[in-house]
PDB file of the backbone (N, CA, C, O) and the ligand in Angstrom, with CONECT records:
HET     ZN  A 101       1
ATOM      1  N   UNK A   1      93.148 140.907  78.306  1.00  0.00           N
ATOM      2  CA  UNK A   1      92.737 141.575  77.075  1.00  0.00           C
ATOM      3  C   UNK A   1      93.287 142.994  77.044  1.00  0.00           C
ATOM      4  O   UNK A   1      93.437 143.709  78.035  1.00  0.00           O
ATOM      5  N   UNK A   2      93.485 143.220  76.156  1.00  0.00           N
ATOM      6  CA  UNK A   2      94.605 145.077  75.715  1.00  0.00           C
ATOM      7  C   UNK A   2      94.007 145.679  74.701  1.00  0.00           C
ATOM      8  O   UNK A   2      93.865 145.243  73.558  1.00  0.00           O
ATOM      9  N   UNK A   3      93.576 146.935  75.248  1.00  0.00           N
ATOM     10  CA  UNK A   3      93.040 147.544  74.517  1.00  0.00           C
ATOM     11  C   UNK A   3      93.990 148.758  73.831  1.00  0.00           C
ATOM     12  O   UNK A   3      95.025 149.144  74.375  1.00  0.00           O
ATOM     13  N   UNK A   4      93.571 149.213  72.766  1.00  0.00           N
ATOM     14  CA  UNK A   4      94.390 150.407  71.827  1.00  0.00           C
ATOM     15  C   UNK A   4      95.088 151.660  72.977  1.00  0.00           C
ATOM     16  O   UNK A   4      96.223 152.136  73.025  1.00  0.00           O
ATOM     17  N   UNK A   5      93.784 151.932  73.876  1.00  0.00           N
ATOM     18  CA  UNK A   5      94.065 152.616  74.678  1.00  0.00           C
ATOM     19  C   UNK A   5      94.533 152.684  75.683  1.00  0.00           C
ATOM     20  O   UNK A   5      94.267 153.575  76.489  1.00  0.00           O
ATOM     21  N   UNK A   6      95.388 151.708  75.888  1.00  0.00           N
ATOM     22  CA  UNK A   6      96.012 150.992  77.030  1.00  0.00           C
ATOM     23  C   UNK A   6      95.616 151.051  77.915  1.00  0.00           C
ATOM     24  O   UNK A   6      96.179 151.920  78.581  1.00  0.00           O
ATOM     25  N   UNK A   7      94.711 150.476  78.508  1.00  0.00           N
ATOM     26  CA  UNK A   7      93.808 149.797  79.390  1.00  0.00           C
ATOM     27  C   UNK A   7      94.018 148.365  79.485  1.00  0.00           C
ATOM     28  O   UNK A   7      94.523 147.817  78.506  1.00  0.00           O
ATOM     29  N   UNK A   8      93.797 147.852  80.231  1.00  0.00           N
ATOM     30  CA  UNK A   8      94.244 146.089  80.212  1.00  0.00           C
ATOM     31  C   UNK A   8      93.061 145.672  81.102  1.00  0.00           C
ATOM     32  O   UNK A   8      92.614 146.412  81.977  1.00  0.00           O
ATOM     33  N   UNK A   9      92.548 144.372  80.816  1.00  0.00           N
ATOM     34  CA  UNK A   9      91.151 143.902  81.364  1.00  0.00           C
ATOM     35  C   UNK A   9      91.361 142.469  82.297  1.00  0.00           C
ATOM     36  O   UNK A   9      91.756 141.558  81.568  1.00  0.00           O
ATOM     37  N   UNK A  10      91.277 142.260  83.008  1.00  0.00           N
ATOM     38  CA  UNK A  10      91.439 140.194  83.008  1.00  0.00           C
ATOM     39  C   UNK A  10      90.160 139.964  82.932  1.00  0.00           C
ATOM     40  O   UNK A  10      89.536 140.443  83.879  1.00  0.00           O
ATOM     41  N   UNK A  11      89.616 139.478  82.255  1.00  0.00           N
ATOM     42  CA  UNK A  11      88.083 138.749  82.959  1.00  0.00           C
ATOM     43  C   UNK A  11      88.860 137.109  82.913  1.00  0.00           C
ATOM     44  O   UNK A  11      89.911 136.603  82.520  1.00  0.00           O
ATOM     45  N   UNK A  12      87.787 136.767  83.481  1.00  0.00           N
ATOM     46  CA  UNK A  12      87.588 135.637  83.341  1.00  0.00           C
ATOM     47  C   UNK A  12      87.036 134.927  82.369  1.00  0.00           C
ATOM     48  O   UNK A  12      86.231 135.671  81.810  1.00  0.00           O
ATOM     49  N   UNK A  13      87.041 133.836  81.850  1.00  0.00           N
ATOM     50  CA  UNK A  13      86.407 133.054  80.889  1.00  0.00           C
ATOM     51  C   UNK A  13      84.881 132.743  80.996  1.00  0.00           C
ATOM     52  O   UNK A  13      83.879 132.946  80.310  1.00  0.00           O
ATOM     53  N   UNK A  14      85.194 132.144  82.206  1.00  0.00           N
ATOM     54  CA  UNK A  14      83.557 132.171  82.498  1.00  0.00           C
ATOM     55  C   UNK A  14      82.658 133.145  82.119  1.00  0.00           C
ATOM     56  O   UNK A  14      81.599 132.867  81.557  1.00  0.00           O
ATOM     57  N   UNK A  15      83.008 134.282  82.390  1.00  0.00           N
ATOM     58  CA  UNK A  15      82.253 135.703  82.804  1.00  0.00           C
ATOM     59  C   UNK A  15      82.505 135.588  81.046  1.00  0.00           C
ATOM     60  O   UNK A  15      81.374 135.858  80.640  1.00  0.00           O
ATOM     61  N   UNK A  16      83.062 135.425  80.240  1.00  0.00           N
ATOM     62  CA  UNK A  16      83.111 135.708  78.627  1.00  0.00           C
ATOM     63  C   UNK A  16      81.850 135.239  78.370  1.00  0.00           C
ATOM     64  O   UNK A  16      80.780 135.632  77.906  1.00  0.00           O
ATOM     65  N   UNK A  17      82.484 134.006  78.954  1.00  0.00           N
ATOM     66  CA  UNK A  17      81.285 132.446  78.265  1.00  0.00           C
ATOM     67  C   UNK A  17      79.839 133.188  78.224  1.00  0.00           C
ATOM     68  O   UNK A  17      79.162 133.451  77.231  1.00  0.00           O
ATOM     69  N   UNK A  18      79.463 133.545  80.093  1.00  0.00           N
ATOM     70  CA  UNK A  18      78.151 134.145  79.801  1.00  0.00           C
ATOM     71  C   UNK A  18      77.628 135.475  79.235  1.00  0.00           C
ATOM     72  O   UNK A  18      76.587 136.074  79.505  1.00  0.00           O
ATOM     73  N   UNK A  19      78.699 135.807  78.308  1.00  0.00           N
ATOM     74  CA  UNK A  19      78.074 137.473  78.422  1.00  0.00           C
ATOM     75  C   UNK A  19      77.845 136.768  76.646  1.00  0.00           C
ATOM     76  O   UNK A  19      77.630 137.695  75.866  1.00  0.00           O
ATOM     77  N   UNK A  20      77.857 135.654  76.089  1.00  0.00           N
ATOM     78  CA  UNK A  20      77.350 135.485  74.956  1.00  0.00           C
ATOM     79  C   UNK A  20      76.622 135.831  74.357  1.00  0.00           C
ATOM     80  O   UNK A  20      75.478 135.421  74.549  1.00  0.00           O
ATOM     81  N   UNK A  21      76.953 136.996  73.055  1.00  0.00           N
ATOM     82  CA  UNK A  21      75.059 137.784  72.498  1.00  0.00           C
ATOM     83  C   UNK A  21      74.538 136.531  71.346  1.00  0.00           C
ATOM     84  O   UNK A  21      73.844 136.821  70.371  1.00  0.00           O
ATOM     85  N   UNK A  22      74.849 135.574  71.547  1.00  0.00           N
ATOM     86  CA  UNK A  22      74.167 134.687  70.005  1.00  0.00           C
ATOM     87  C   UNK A  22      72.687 134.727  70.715  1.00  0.00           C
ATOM     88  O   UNK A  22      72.314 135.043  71.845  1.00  0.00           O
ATOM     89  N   UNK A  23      72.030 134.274  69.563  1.00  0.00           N
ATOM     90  CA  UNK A  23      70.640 133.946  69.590  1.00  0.00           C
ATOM     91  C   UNK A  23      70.447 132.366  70.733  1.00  0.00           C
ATOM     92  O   UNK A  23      69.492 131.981  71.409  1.00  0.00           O
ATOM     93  N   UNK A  24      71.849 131.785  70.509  1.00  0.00           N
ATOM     94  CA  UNK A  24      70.661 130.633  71.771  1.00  0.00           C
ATOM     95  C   UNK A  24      71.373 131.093  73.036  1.00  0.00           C
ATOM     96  O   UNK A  24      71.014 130.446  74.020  1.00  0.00           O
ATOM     97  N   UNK A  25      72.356 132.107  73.301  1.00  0.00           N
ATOM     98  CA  UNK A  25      72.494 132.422  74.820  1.00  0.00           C
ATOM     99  C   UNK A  25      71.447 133.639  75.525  1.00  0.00           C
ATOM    100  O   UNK A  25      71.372 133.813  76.742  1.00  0.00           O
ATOM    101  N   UNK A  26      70.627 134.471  74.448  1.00  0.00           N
ATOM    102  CA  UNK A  26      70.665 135.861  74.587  1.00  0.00           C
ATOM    103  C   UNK A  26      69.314 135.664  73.809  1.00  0.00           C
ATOM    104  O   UNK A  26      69.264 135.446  72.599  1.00  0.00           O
ATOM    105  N   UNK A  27      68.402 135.747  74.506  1.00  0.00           N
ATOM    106  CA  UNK A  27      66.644 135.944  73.619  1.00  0.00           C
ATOM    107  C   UNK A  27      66.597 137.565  73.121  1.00  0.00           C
ATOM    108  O   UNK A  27      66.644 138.639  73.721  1.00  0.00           O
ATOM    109  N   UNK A  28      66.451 137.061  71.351  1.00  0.00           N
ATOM    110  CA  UNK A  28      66.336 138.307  70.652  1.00  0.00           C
ATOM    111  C   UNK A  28      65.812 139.211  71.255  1.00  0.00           C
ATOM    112  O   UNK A  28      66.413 140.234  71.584  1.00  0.00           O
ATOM    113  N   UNK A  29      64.324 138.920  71.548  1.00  0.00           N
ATOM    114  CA  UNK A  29      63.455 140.140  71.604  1.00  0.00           C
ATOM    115  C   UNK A  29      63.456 140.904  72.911  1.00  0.00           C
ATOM    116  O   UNK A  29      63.417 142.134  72.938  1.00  0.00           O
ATOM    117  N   UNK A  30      63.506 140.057  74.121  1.00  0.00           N
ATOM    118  CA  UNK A  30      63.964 141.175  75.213  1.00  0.00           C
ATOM    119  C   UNK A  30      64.888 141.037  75.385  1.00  0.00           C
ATOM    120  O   UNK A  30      65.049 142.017  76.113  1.00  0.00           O
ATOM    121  N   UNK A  31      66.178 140.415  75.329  1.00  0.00           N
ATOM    122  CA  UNK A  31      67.233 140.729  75.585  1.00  0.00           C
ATOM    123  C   UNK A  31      67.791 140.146  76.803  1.00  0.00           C
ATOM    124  O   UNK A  31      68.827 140.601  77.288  1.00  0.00           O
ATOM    125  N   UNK A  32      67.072 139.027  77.398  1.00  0.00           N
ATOM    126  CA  UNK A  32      67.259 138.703  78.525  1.00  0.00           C
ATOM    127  C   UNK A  32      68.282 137.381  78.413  1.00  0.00           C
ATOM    128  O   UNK A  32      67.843 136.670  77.508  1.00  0.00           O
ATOM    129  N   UNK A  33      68.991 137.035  78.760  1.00  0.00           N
ATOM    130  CA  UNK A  33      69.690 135.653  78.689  1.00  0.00           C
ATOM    131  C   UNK A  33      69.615 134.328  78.702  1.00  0.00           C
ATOM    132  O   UNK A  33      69.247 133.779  79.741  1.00  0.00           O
ATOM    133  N   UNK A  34      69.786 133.930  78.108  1.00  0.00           N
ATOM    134  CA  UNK A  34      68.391 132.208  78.343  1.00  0.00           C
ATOM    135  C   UNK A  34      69.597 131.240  79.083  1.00  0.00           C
ATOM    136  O   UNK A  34      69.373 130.449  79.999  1.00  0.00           O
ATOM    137  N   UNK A  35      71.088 131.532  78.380  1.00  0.00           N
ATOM    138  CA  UNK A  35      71.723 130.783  78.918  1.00  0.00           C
ATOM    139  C   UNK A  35      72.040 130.813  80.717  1.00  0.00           C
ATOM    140  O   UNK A  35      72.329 131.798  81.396  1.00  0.00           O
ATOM    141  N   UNK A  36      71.902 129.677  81.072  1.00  0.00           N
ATOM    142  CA  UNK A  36      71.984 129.452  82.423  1.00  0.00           C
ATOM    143  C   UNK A  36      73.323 129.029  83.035  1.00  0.00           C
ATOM    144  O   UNK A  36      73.767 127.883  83.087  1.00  0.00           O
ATOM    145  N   UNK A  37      74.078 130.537  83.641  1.00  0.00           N
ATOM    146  CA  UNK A  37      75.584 130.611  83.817  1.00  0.00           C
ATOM    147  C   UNK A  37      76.386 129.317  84.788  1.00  0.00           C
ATOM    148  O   UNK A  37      77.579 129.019  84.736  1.00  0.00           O
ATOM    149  N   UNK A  38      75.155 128.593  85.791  1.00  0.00           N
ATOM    150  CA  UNK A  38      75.533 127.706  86.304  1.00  0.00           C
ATOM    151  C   UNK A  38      75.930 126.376  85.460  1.00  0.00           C
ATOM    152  O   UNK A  38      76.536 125.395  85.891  1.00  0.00           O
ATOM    153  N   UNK A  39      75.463 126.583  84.222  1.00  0.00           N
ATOM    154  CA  UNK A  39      75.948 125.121  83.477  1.00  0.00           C
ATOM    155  C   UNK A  39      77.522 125.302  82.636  1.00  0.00           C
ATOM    156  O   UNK A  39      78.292 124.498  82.111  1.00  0.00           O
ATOM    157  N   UNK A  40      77.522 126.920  82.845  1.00  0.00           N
ATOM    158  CA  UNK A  40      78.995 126.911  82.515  1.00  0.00           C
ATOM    159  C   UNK A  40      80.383 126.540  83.385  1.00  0.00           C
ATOM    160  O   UNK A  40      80.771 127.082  84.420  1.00  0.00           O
ATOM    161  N   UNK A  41      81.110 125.265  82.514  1.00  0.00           N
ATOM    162  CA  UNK A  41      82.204 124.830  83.502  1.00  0.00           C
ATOM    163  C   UNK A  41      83.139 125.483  83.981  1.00  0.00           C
ATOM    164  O   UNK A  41      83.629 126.262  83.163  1.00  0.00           O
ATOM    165  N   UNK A  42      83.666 125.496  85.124  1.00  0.00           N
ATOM    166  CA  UNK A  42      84.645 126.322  85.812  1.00  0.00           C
ATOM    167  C   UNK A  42      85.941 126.226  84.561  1.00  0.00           C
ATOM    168  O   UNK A  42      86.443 127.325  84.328  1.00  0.00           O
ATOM    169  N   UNK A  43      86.353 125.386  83.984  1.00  0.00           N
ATOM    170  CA  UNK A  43      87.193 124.982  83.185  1.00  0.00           C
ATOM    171  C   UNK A  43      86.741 125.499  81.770  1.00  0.00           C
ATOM    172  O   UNK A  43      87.339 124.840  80.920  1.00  0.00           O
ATOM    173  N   UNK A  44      85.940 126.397  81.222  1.00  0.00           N
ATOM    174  CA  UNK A  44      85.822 126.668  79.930  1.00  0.00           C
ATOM    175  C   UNK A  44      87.074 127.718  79.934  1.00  0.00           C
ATOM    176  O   UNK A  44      87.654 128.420  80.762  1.00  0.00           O
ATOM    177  N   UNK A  45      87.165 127.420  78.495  1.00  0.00           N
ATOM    178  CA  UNK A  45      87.720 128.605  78.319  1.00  0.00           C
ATOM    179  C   UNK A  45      88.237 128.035  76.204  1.00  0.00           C
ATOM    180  O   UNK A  45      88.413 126.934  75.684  1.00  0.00           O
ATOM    181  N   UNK A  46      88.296 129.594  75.603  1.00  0.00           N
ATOM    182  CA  UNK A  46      88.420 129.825  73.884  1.00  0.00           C
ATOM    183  C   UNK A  46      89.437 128.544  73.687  1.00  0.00           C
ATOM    184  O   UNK A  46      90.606 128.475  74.064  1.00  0.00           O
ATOM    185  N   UNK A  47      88.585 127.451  72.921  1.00  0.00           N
ATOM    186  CA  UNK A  47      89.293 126.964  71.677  1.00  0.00           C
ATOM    187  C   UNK A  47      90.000 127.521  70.623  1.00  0.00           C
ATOM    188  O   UNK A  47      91.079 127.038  70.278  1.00  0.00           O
ATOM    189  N   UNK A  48      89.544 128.420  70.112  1.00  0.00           N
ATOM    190  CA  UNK A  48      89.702 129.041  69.180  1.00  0.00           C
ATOM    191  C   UNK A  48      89.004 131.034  69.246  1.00  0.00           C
ATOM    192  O   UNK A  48      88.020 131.464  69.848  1.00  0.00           O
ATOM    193  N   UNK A  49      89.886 131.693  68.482  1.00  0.00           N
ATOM    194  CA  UNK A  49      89.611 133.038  68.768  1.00  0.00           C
ATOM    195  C   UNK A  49      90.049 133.516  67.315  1.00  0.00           C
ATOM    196  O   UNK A  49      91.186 133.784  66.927  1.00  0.00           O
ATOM    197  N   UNK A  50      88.816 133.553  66.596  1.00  0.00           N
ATOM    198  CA  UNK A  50      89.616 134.028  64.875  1.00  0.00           C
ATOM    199  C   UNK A  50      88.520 135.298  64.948  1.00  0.00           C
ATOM    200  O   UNK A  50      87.362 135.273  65.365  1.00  0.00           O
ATOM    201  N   UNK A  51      89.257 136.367  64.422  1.00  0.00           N
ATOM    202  CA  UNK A  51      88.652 137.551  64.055  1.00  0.00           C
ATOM    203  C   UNK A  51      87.503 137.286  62.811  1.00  0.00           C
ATOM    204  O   UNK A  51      87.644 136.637  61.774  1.00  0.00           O
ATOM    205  N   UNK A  52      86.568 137.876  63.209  1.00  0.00           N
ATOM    206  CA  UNK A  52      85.177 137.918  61.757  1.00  0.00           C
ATOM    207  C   UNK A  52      85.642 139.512  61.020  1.00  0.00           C
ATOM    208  O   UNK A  52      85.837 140.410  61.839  1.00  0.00           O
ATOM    209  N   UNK A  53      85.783 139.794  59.836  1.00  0.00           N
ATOM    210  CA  UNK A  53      86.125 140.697  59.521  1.00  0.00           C
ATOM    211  C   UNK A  53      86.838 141.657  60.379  1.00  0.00           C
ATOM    212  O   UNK A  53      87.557 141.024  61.152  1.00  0.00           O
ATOM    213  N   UNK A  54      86.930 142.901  60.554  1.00  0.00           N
ATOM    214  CA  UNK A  54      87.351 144.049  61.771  1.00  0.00           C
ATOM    215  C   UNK A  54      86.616 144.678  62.847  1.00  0.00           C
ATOM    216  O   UNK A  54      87.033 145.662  63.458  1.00  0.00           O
ATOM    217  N   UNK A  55      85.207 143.933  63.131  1.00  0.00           N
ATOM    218  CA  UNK A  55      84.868 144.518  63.534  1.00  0.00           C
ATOM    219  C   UNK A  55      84.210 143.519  65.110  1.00  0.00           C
ATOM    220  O   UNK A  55      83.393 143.829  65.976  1.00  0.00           O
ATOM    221  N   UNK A  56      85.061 142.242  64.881  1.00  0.00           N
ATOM    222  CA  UNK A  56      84.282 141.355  65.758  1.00  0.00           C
ATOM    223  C   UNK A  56      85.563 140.087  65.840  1.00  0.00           C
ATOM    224  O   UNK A  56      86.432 139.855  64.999  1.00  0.00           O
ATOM    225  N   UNK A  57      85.286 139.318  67.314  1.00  0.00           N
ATOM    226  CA  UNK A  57      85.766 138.105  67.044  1.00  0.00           C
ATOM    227  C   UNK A  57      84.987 136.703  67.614  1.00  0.00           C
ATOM    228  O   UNK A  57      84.549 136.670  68.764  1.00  0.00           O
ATOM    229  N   UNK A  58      84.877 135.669  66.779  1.00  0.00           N
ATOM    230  CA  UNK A  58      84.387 134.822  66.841  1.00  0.00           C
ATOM    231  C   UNK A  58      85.024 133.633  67.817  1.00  0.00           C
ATOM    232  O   UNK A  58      86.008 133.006  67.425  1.00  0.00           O
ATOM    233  N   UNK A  59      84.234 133.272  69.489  1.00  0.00           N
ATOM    234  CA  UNK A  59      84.588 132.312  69.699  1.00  0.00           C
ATOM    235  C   UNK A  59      84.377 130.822  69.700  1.00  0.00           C
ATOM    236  O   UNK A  59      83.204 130.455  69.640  1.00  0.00           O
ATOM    237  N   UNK A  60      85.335 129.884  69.759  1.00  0.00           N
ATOM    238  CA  UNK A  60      84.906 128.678  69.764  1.00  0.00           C
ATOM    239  C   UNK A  60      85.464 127.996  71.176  1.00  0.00           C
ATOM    240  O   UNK A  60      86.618 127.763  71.534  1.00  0.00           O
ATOM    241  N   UNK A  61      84.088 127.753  71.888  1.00  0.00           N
ATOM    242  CA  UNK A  61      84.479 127.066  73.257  1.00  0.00           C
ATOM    243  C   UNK A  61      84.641 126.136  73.815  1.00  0.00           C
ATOM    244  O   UNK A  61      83.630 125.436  73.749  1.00  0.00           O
ATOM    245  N   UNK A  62      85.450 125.675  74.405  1.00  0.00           N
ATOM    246  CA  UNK A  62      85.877 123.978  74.840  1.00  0.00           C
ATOM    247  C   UNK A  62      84.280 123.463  75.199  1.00  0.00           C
ATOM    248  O   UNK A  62      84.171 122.238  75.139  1.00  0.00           O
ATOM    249  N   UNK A  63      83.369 123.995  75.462  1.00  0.00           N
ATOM    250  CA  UNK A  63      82.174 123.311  75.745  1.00  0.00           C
ATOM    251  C   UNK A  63      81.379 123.051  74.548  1.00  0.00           C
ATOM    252  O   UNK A  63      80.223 122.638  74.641  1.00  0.00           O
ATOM    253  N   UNK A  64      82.191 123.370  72.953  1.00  0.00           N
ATOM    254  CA  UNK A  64      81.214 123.039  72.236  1.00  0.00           C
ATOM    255  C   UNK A  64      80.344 123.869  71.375  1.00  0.00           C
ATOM    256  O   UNK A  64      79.809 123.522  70.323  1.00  0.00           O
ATOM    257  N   UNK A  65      80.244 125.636  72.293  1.00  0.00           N
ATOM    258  CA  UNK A  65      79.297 126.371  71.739  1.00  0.00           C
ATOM    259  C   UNK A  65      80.395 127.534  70.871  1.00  0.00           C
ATOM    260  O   UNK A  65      81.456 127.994  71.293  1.00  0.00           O
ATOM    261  N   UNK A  66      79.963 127.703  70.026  1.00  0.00           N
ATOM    262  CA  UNK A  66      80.995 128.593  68.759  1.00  0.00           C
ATOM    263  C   UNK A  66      79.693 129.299  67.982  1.00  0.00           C
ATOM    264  O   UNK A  66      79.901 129.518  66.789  1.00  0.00           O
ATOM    265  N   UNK A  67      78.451 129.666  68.466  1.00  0.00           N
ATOM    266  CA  UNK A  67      77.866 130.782  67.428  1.00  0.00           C
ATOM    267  C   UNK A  67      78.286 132.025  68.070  1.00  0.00           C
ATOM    268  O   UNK A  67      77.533 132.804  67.486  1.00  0.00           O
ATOM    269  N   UNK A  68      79.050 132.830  68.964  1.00  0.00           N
ATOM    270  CA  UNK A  68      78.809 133.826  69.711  1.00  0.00           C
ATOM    271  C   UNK A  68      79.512 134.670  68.869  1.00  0.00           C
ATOM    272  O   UNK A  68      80.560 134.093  68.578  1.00  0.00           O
ATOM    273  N   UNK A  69      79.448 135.789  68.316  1.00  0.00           N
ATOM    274  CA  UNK A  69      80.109 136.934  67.813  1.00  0.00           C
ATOM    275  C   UNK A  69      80.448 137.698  68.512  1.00  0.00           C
ATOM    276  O   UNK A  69      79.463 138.425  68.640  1.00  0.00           O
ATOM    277  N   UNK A  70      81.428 138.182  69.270  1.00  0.00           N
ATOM    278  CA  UNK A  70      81.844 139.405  70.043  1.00  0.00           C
ATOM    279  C   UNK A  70      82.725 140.198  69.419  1.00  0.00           C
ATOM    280  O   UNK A  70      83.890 140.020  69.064  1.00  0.00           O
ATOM    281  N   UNK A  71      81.688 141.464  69.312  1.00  0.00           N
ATOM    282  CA  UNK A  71      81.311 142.330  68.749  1.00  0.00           C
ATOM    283  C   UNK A  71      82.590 143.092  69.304  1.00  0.00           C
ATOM    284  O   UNK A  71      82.565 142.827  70.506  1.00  0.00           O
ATOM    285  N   UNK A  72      83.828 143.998  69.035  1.00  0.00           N
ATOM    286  CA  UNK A  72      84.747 144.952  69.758  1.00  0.00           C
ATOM    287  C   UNK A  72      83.577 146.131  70.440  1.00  0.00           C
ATOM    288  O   UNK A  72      83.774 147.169  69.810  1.00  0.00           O
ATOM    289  N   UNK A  73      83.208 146.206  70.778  1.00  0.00           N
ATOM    290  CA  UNK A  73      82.293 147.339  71.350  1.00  0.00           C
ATOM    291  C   UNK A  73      81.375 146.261  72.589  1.00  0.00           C
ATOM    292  O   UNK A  73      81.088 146.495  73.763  1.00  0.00           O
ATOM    293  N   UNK A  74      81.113 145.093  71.755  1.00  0.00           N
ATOM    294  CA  UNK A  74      80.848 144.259  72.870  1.00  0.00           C
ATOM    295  C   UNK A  74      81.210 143.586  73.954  1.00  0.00           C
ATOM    296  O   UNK A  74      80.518 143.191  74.892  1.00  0.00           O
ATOM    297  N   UNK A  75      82.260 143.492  73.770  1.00  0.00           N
ATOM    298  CA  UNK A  75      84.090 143.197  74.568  1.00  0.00           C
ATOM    299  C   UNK A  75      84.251 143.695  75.318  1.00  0.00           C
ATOM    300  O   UNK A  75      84.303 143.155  76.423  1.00  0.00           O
ATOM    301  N   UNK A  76      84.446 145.188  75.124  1.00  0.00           N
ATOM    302  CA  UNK A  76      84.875 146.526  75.947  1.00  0.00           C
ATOM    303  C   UNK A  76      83.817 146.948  76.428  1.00  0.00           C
ATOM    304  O   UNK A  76      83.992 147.957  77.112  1.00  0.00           O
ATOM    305  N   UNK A  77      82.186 146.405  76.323  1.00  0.00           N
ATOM    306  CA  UNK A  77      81.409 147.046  77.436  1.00  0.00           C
ATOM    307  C   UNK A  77      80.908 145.565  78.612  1.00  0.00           C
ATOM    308  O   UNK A  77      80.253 145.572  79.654  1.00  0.00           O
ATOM    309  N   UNK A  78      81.521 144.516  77.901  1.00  0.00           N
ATOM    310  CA  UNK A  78      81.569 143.012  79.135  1.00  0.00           C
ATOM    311  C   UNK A  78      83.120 143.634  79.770  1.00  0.00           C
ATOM    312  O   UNK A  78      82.968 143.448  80.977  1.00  0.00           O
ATOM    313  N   UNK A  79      84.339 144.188  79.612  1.00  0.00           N
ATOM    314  CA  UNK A  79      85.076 144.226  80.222  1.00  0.00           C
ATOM    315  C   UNK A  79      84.835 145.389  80.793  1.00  0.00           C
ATOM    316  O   UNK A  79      85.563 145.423  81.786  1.00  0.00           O
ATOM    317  N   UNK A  80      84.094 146.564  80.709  1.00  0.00           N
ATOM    318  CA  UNK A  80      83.960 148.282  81.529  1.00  0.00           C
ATOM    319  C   UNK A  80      82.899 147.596  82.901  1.00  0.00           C
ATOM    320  O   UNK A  80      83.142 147.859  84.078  1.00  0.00           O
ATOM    321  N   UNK A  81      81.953 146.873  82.547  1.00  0.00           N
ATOM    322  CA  UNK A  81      81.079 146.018  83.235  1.00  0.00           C
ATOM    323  C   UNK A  81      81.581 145.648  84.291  1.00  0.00           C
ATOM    324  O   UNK A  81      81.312 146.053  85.421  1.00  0.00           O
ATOM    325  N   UNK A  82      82.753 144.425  83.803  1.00  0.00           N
ATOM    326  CA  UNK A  82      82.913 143.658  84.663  1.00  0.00           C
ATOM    327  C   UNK A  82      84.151 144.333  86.229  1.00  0.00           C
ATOM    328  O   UNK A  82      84.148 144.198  87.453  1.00  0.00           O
ATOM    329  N   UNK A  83      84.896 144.936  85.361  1.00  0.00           N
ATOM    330  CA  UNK A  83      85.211 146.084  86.355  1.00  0.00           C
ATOM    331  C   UNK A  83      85.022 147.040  86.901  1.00  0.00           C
ATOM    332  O   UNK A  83      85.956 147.642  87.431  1.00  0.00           O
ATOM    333  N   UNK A  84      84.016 147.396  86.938  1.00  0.00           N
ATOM    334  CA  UNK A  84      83.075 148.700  87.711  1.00  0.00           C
ATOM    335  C   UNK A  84      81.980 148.305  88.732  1.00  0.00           C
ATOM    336  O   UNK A  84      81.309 149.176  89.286  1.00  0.00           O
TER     337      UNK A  84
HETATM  338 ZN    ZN A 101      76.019 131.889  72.595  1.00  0.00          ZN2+
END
Protein backbone atom coordinates (compact mmCIF):
# COMPACT_ATOMS: atom_id res chain seq x y z
CA UNK A 1 0.00 0.00 0.00
CA UNK A 2 1.52 3.78 -1.01
CA UNK A 3 0.80 6.43 0.56
CA UNK A 4 0.81 10.34 -0.84
CA UNK A 5 3.59 10.70 1.46
CA UNK A 6 5.70 8.17 0.38
CA UNK A 7 5.66 5.81 2.88
CA UNK A 8 4.96 2.25 1.67
CA UNK A 9 3.15 -0.36 4.03
CA UNK A 10 2.96 -4.36 3.32
CA UNK A 11 0.45 -5.73 5.59
CA UNK A 12 -0.84 -8.59 5.15
CA UNK A 13 -4.34 -9.55 4.16
CA UNK A 14 -5.14 -11.28 6.95
CA UNK A 15 -4.19 -8.51 9.34
CA UNK A 16 -6.71 -6.26 6.73
CA UNK A 17 -9.34 -8.93 7.00
CA UNK A 18 -9.29 -8.45 10.85
CA UNK A 19 -8.94 -4.90 11.38
CA UNK A 20 -12.66 -4.80 9.75
CA UNK A 21 -14.76 -1.66 11.28
CA UNK A 22 -18.33 -3.02 9.86
CA UNK A 23 -20.91 -3.60 12.35
CA UNK A 24 -20.70 -7.56 12.23
CA UNK A 25 -16.75 -7.56 12.69
CA UNK A 26 -16.51 -4.61 15.23
CA UNK A 27 -19.43 -4.23 18.15
CA UNK A 28 -20.75 -0.67 17.83
CA UNK A 29 -20.92 0.24 21.25
CA UNK A 30 -17.62 -0.76 22.81
CA UNK A 31 -15.70 -1.17 20.13
CA UNK A 32 -14.42 -4.44 20.78
CA UNK A 33 -14.20 -7.00 17.84
CA UNK A 34 -16.60 -9.80 17.62
CA UNK A 35 -14.91 -11.15 14.65
CA UNK A 36 -12.80 -14.11 15.59
CA UNK A 37 -9.31 -13.69 13.63
CA UNK A 38 -8.75 -17.47 13.85
CA UNK A 39 -11.62 -18.15 11.36
CA UNK A 40 -9.86 -15.98 9.00
CA UNK A 41 -8.22 -18.11 6.10
CA UNK A 42 -4.57 -17.94 5.63
CA UNK A 43 -5.59 -17.57 1.88
CA UNK A 44 -7.99 -14.49 2.09
CA UNK A 45 -7.29 -11.90 0.43
CA UNK A 46 -9.57 -8.50 -1.76
CA UNK A 47 -11.85 -9.72 -4.43
CA UNK A 48 -12.55 -6.62 -5.22
CA UNK A 49 -11.25 -3.01 -4.01
CA UNK A 50 -13.63 -0.12 -5.46
CA UNK A 51 -13.30 3.25 -3.87
CA UNK A 52 -16.74 4.61 -1.93
CA UNK A 53 -16.66 8.19 -2.81
CA UNK A 54 -12.98 9.91 -1.69
CA UNK A 55 -12.91 9.25 1.32
CA UNK A 56 -12.95 5.37 1.77
CA UNK A 57 -12.54 2.01 0.05
CA UNK A 58 -14.82 -0.74 0.02
CA UNK A 59 -13.69 -4.37 0.32
CA UNK A 60 -14.97 -7.47 -1.11
CA UNK A 61 -13.37 -10.70 0.30
CA UNK A 62 -12.73 -14.08 -1.16
CA UNK A 63 -14.43 -15.31 2.10
CA UNK A 64 -17.60 -13.73 1.21
CA UNK A 65 -17.65 -10.74 3.66
CA UNK A 66 -17.92 -7.20 1.64
CA UNK A 67 -19.72 -4.79 4.34
CA UNK A 68 -16.29 -3.37 5.61
CA UNK A 69 -15.64 0.33 4.70
CA UNK A 70 -12.05 1.34 5.09
CA UNK A 71 -12.06 4.47 5.91
CA UNK A 72 -8.33 6.33 4.39
CA UNK A 73 -7.57 7.40 7.94
CA UNK A 74 -8.57 3.91 8.80
CA UNK A 75 -5.97 2.28 6.55
CA UNK A 76 -3.16 4.41 7.62
CA UNK A 77 -3.82 3.90 11.34
CA UNK A 78 -4.18 -0.41 10.65
CA UNK A 79 -0.94 0.22 8.64
CA UNK A 80 1.06 2.91 11.50
CA UNK A 81 -0.27 -0.05 13.91
CA UNK A 82 0.80 -2.71 12.27
CA UNK A 83 4.31 -1.43 11.94
CA UNK A 84 5.17 -0.03 15.18
ZN1 LIG B 1 -16.59 -6.67 8.59
Amino acid sequence: MHWSDGSLFKLPFKYLRGECPCAACIDEWTGRRILDLDTIPESIQPEQMAPSGNYALKFTWSDGHSSGLYTWDHLLDVCRRHTS
